[in-house]
N, C-alpha and C positions, 0 to 999 in steps of 0.2 A: 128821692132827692132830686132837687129840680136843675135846670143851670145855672139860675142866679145864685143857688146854696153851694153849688160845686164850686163857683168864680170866688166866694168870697172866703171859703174853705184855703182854695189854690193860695190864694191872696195872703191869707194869713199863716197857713204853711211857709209862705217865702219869706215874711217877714221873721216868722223865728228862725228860720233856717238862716238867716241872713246874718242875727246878732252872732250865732257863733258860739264859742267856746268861751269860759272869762278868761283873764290874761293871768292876773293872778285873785287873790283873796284877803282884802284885808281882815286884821282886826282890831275889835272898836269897842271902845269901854262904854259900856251903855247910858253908865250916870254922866260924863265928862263929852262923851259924842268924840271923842279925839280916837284917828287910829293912832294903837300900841303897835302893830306891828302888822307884816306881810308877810304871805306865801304862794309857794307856786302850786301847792295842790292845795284842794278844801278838805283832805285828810288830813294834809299838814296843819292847817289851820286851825281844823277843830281841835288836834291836841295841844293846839299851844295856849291855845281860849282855857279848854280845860286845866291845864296845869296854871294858867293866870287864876281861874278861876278858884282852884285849890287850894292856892298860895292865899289868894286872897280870904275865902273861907265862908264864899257864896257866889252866886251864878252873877255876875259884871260883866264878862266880856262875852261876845257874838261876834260871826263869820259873816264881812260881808262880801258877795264875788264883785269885781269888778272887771268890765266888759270896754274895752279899747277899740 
């Protein structure tokens, strides 16, 4: 590896390093694009997609993070 590969490696490590953690997660009905609702973990999130999703009685709703 040379030092231009290392400088731009560094570089882009700090940029992800930088975005962080998300804040929370919405979710988002995939046909309508509208969030249904929010959470603080993307555990929490996915089960609440899933239980939309079951209610509903096909795959519509997705987790998406959102980063502040």
């Amino acid at each position: 590896m040379n030092a231009t590969s290392r400088k731009q490696d560094d570089a882009f490590l700090a940029q992800f390093l930088a975005a962080g953690q998300p804040t929370r997660f919405d979710i988002v009905d995939n046909r309508t694009g509208l969030v249904v609702g929010t959470a603080k973990t993307r555990a929490r999130a996915a089960q609440s997609a899933d239980k939309r999703d079951n209610a509903h009685g096909a795959i519509r709703f997705s987790v998406k993070p959102i980063y502040a």
